[in-house]
Each structure stands twice: as structure tokens, then as C-alpha cells.
Jmol script that loads the backbone (N, CA, C; Angstrom):
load data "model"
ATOM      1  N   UNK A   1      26.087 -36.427   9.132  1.00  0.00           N
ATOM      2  CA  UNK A   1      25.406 -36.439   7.856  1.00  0.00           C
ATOM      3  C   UNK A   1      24.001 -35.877   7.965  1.00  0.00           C
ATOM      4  N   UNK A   2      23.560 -36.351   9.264  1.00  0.00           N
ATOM      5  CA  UNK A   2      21.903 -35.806   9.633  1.00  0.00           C
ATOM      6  C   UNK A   2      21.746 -34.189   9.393  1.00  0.00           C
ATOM      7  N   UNK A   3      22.715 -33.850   9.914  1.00  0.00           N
ATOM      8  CA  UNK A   3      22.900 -32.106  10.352  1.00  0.00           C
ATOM      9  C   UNK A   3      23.034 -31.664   9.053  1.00  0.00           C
ATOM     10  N   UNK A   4      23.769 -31.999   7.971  1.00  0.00           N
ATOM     11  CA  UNK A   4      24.382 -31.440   6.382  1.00  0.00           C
ATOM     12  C   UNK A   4      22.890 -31.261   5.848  1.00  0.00           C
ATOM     13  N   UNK A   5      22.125 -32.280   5.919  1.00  0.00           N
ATOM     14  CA  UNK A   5      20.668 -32.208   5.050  1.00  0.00           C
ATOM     15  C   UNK A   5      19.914 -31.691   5.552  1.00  0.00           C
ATOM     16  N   UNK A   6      20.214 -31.534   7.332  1.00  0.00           N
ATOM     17  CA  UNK A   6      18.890 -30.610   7.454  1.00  0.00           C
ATOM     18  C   UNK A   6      19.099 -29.228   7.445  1.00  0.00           C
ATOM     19  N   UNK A   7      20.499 -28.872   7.280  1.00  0.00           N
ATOM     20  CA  UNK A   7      21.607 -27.393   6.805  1.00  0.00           C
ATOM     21  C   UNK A   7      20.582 -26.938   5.683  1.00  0.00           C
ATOM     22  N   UNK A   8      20.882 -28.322   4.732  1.00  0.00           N
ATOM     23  CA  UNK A   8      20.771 -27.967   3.365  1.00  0.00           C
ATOM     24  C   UNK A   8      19.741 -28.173   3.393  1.00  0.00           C
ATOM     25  N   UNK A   9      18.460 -28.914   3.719  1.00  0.00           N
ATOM     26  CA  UNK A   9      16.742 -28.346   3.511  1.00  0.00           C
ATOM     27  C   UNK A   9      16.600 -26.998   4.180  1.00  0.00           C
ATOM     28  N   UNK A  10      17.325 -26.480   4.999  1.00  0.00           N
ATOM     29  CA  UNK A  10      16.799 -25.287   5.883  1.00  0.00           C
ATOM     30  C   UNK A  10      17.044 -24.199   4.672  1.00  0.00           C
ATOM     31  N   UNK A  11      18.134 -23.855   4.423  1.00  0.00           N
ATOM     32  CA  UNK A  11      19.036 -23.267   3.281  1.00  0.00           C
ATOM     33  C   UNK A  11      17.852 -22.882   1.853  1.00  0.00           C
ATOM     34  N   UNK A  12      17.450 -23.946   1.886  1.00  0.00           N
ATOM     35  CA  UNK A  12      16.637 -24.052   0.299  1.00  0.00           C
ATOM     36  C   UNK A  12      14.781 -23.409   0.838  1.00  0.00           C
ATOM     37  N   UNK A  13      14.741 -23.865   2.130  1.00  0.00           N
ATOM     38  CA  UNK A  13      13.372 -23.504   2.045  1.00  0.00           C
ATOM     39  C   UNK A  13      13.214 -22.163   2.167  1.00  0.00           C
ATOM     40  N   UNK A  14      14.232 -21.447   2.850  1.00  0.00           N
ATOM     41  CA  UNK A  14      14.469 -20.311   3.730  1.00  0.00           C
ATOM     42  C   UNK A  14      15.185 -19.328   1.800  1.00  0.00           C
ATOM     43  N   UNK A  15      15.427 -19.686   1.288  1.00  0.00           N
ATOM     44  CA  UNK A  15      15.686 -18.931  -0.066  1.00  0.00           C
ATOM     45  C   UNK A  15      15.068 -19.270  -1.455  1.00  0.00           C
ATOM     46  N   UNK A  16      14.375 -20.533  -1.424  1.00  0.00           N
ATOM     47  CA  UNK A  16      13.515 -20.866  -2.484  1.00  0.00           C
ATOM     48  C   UNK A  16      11.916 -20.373  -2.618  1.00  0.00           C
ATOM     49  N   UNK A  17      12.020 -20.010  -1.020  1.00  0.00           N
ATOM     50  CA  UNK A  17       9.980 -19.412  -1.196  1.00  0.00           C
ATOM     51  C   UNK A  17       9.230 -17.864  -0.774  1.00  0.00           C
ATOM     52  N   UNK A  18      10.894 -17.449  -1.214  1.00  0.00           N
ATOM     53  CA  UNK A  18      10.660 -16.038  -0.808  1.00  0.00           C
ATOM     54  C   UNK A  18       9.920 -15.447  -2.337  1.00  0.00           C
ATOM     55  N   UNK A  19       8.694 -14.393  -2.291  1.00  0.00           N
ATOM     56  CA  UNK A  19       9.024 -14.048  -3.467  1.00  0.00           C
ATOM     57  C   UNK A  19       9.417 -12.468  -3.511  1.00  0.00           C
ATOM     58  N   UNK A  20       9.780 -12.394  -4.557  1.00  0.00           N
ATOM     59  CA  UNK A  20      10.430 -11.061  -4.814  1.00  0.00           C
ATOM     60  C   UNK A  20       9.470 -10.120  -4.692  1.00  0.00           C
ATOM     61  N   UNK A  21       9.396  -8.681  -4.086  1.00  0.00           N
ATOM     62  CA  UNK A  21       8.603  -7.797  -3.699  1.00  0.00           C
ATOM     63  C   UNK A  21       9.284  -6.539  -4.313  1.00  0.00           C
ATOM     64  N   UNK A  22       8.092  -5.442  -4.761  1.00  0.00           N
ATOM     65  CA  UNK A  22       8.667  -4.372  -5.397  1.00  0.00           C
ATOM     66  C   UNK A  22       7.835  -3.118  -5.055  1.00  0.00           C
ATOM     67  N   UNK A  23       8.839  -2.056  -4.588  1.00  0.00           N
ATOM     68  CA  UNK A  23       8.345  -1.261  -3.879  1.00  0.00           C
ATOM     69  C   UNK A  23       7.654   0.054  -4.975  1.00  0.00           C
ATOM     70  N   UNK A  24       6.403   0.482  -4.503  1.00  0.00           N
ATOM     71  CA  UNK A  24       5.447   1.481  -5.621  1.00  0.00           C
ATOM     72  C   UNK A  24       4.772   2.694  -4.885  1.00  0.00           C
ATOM     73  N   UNK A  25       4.604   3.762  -5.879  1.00  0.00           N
ATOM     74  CA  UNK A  25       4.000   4.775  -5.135  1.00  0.00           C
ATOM     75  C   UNK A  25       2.395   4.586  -5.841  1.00  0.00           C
ATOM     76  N   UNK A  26       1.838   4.609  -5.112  1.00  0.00           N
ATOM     77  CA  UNK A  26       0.440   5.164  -5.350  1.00  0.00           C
ATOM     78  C   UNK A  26      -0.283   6.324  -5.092  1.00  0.00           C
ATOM     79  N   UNK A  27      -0.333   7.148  -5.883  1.00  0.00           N
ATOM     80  CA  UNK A  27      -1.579   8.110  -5.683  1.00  0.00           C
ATOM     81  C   UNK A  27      -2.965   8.243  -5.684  1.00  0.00           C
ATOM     82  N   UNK A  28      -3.334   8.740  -4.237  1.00  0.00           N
ATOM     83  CA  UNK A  28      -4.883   8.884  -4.649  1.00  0.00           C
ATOM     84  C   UNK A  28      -5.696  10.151  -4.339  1.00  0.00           C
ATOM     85  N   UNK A  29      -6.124  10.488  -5.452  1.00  0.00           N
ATOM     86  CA  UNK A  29      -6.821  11.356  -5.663  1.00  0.00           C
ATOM     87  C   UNK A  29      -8.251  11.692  -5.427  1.00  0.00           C
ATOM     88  N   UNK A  30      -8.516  12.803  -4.873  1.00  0.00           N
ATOM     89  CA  UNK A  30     -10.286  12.691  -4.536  1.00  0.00           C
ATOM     90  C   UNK A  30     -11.006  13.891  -4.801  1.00  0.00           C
ATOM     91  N   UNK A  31     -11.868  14.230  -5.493  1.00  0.00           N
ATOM     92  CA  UNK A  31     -12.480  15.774  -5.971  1.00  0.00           C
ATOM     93  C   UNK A  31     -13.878  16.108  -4.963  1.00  0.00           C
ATOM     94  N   UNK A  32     -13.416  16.663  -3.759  1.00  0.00           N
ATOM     95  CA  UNK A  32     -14.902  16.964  -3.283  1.00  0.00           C
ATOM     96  C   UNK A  32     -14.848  18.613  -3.599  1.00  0.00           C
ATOM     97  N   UNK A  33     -15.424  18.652  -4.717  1.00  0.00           N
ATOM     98  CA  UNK A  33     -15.746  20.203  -4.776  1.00  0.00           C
ATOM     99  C   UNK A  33     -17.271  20.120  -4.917  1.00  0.00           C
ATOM    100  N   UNK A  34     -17.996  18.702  -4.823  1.00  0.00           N
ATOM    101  CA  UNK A  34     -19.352  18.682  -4.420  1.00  0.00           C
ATOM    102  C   UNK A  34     -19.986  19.075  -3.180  1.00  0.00           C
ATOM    103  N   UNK A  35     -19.245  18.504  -2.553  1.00  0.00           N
ATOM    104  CA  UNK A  35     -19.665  18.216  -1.045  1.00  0.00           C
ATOM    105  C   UNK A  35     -19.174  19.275  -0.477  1.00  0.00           C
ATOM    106  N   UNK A  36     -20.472  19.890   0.292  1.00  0.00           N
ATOM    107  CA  UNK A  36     -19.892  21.450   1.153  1.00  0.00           C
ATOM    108  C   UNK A  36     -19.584  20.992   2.665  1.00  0.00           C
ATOM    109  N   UNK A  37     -18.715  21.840   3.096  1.00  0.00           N
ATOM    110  CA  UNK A  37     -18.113  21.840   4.520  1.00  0.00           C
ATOM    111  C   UNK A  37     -17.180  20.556   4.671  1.00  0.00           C
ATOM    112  N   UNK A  38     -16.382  20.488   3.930  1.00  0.00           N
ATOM    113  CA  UNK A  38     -15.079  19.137   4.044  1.00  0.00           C
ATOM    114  C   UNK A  38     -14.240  19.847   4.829  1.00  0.00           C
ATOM    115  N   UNK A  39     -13.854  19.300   6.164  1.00  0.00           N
ATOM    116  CA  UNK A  39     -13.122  20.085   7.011  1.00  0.00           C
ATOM    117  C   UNK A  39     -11.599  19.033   6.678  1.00  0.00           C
ATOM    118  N   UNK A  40     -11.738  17.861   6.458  1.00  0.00           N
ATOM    119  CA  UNK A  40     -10.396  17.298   6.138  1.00  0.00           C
ATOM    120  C   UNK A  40     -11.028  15.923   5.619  1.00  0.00           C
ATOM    121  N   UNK A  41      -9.680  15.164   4.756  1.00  0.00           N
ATOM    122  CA  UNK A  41     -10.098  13.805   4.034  1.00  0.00           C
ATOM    123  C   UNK A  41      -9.066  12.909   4.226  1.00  0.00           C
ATOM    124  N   UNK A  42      -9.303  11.675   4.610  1.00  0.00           N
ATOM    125  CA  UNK A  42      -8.579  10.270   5.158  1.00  0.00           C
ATOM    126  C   UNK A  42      -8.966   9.427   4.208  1.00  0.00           C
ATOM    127  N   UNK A  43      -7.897   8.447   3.871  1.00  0.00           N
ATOM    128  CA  UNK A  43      -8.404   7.133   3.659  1.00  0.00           C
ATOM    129  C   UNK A  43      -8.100   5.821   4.230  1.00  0.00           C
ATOM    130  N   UNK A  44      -8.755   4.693   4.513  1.00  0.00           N
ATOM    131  CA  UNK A  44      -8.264   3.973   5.095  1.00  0.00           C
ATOM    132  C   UNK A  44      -8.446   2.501   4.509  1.00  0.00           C
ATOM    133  N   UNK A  45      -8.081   1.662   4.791  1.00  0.00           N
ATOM    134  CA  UNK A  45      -7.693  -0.131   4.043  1.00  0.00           C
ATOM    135  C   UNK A  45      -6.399  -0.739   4.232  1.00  0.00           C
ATOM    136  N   UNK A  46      -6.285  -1.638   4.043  1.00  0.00           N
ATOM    137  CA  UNK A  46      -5.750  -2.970   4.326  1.00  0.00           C
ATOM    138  C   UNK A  46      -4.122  -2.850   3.996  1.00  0.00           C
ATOM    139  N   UNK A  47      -2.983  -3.539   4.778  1.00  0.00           N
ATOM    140  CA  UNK A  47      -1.819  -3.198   4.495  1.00  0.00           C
ATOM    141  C   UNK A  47      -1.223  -1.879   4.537  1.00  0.00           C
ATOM    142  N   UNK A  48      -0.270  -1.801   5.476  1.00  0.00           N
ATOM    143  CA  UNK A  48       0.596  -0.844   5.601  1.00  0.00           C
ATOM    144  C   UNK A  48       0.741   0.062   4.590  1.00  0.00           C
ATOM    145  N   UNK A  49       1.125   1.489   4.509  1.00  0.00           N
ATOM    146  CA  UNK A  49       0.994   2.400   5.861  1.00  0.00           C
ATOM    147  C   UNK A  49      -0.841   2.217   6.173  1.00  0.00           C
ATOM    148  N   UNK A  50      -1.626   2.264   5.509  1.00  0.00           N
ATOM    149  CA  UNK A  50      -3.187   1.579   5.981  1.00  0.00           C
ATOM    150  C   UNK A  50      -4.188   0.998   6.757  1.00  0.00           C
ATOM    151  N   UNK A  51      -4.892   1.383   7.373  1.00  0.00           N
ATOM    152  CA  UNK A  51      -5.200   0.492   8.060  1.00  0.00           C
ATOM    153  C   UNK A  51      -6.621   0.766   8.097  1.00  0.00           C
ATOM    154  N   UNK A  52      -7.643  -0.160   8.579  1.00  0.00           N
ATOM    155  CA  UNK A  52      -9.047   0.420   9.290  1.00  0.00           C
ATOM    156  C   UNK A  52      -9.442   0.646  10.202  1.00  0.00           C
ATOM    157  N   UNK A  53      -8.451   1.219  11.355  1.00  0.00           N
ATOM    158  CA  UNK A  53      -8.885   1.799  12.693  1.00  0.00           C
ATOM    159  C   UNK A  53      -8.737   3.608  12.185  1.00  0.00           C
ATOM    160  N   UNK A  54      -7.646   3.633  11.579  1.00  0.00           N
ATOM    161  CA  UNK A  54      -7.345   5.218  11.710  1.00  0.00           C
ATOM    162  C   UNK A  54      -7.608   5.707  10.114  1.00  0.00           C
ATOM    163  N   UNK A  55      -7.460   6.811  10.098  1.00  0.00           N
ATOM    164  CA  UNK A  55      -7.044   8.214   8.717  1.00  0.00           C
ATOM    165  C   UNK A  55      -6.073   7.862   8.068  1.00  0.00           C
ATOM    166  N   UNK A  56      -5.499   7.398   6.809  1.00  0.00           N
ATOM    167  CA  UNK A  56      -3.931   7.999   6.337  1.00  0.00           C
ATOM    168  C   UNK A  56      -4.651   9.620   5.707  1.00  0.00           C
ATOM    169  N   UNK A  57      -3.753  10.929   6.041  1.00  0.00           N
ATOM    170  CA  UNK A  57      -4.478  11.969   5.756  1.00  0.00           C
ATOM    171  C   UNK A  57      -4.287  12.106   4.514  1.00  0.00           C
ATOM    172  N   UNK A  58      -5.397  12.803   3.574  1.00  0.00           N
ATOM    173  CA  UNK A  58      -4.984  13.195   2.226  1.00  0.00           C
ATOM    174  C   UNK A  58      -4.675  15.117   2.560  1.00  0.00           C
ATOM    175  N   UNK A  59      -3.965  15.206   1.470  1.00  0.00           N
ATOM    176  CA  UNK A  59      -3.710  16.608   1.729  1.00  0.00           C
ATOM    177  C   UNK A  59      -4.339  17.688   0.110  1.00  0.00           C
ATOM    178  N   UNK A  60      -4.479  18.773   1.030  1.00  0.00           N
ATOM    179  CA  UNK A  60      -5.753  19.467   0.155  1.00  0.00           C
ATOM    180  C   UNK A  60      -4.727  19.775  -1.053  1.00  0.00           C
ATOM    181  N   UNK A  61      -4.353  20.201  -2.186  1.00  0.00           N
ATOM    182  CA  UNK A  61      -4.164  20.402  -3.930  1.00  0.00           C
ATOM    183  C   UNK A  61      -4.702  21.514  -4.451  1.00  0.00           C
ATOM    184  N   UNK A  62      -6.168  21.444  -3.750  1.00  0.00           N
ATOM    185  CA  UNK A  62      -6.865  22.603  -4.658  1.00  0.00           C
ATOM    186  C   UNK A  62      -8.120  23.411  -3.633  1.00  0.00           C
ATOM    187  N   UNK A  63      -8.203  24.277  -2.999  1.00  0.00           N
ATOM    188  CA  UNK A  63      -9.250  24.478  -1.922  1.00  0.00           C
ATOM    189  C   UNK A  63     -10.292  24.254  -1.930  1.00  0.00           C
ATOM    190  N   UNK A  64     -11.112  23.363  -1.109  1.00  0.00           N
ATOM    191  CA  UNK A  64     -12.356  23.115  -1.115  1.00  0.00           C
ATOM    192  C   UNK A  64     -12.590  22.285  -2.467  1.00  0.00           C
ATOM    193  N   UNK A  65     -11.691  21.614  -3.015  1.00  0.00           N
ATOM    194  CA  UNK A  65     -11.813  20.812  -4.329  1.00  0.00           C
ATOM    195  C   UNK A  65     -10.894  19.637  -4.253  1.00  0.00           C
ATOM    196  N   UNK A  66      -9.819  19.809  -4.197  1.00  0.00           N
ATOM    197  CA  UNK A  66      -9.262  18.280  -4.681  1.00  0.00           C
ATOM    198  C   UNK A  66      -7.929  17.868  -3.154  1.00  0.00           C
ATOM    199  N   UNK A  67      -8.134  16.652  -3.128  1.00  0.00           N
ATOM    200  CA  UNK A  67      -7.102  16.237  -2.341  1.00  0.00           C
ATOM    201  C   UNK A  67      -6.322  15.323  -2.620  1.00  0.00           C
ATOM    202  N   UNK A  68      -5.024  14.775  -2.872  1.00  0.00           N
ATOM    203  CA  UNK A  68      -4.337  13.824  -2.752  1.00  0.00           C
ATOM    204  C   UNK A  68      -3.528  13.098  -1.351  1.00  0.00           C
ATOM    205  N   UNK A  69      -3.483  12.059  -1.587  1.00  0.00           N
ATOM    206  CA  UNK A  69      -2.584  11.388  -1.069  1.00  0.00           C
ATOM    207  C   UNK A  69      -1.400  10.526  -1.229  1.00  0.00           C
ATOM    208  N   UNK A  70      -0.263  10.337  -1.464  1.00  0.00           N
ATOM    209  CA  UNK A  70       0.822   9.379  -1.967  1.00  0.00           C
ATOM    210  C   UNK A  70       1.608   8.747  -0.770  1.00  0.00           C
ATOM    211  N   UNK A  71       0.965   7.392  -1.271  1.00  0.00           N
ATOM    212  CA  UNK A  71       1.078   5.706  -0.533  1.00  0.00           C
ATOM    213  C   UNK A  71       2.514   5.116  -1.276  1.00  0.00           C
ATOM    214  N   UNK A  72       3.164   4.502  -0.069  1.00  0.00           N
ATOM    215  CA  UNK A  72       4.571   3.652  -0.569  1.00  0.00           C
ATOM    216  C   UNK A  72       3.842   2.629   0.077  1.00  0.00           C
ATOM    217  N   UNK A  73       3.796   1.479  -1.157  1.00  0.00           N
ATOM    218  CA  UNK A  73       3.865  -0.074  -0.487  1.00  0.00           C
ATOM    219  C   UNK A  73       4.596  -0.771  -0.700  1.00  0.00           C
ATOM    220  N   UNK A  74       4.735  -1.742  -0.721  1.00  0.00           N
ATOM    221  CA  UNK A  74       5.804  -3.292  -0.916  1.00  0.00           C
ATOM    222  C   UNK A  74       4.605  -4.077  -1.228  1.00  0.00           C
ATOM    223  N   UNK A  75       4.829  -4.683  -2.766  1.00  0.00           N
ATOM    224  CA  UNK A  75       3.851  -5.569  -3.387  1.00  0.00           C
ATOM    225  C   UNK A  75       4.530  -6.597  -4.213  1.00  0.00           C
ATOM    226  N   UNK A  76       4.074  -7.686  -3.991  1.00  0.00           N
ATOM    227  CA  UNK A  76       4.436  -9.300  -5.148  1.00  0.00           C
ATOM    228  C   UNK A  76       4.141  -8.600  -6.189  1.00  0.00           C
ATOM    229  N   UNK A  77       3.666  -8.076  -7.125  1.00  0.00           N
ATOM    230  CA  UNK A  77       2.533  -7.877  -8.061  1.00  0.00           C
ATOM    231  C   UNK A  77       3.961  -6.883  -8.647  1.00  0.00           C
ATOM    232  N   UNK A  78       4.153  -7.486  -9.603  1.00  0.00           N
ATOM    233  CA  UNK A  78       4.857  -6.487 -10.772  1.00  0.00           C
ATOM    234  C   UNK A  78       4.199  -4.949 -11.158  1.00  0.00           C
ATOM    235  N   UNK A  79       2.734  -5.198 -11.337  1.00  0.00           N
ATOM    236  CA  UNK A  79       2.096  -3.943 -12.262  1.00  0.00           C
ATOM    237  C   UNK A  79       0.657  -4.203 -10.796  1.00  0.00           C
ATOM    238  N   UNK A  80       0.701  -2.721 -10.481  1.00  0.00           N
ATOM    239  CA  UNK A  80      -1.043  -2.556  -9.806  1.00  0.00           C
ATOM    240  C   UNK A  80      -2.067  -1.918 -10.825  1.00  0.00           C
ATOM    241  N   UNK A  81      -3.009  -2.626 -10.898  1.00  0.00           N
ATOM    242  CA  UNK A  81      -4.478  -2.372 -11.523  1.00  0.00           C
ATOM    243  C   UNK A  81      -5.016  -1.260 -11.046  1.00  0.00           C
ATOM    244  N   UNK A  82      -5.878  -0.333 -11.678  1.00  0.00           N
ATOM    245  CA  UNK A  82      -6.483   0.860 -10.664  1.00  0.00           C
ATOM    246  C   UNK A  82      -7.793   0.135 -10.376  1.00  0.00           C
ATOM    247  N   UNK A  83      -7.871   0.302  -9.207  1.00  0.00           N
ATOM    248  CA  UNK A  83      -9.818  -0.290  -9.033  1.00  0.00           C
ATOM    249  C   UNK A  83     -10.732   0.618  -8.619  1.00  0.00           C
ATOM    250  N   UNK A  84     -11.568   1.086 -10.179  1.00  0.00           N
ATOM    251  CA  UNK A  84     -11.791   2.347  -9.570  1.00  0.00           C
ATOM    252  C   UNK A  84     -13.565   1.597 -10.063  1.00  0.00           C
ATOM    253  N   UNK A  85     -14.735   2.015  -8.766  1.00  0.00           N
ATOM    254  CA  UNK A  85     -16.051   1.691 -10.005  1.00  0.00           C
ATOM    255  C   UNK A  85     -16.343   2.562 -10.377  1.00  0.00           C
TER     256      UNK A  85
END
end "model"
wireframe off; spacefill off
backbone 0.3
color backbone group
């Protein structure tokens, strides 16, 4: 009987506290057509692919003007906010 309940607490904790995660692309965009001599542009922060030791590279769009980058994450969060200041 010991073993059935602790089956069945294992069962419930192990599928009741997962939460659902949904996978998103993010783009980010960056305009240095200010700034002279940009030899290349990275960004870096928190959570996978991300990090703050290294670069994720952005790739150039427009020469000497605009670069993007497009991020796949896995997020709780139904809808992402842009946080831009």
C-alpha cells in the first residue's frame, strides 16, 4: 500500500508542476550606420542560445548599416514584451 501512494505522489508531482513552454523566434535588429569602422556585431544575455561569455553573431542586412539576428527560445510566457529604452 506504502509503494501505490508513493507511485501515485511521484506520478502527480512529476506531471502537475511542469509548466507548459512555447517555442518563439525573436528578432533583433541593430542600425549602426552611425558608428564608423563596425568590423562585426554580437549580442549577448541570459538563456540559451545566449550567453555572457561569448557573441551570438548578428549578420549584416544592409552594408555598413543594419544587422540582424534571429533567436529560437523556449519560454513560459505566452506573448514576449519588446524591451526596448
Amino acid at each position: 500500500m506504502k509503494t501505490i501512494i508513493k507511485t501515485t505522489m511521484l506520478l502527480i508531482l512529476m506531471t502537475g508542476c511542469v509548466q507548459k513552454s512555447y517555442k518563439r523566434l525573436v528578432v533583433v535588429t541593430l542600425d549602426v550606420s552611425k558608428v564608423k569602422d563596425v568590423q562585426s556585431v554580437g549580442i549577448r544575455g541570459e538563456g540559451k542560445p545566449l550567453s555572457w561569455e561569448s557573441d551570438y553573431p548578428m549578420q549584416e542586412v544592409v552594408k555598413d548599416s543594419l544587422y540582424k539576428a534571429i533567436i529560437t527560445i523556449n519560454t513560459g510566457y505566452l506573448l514576449l514584451k519588446e524591451n526596448v529604452p
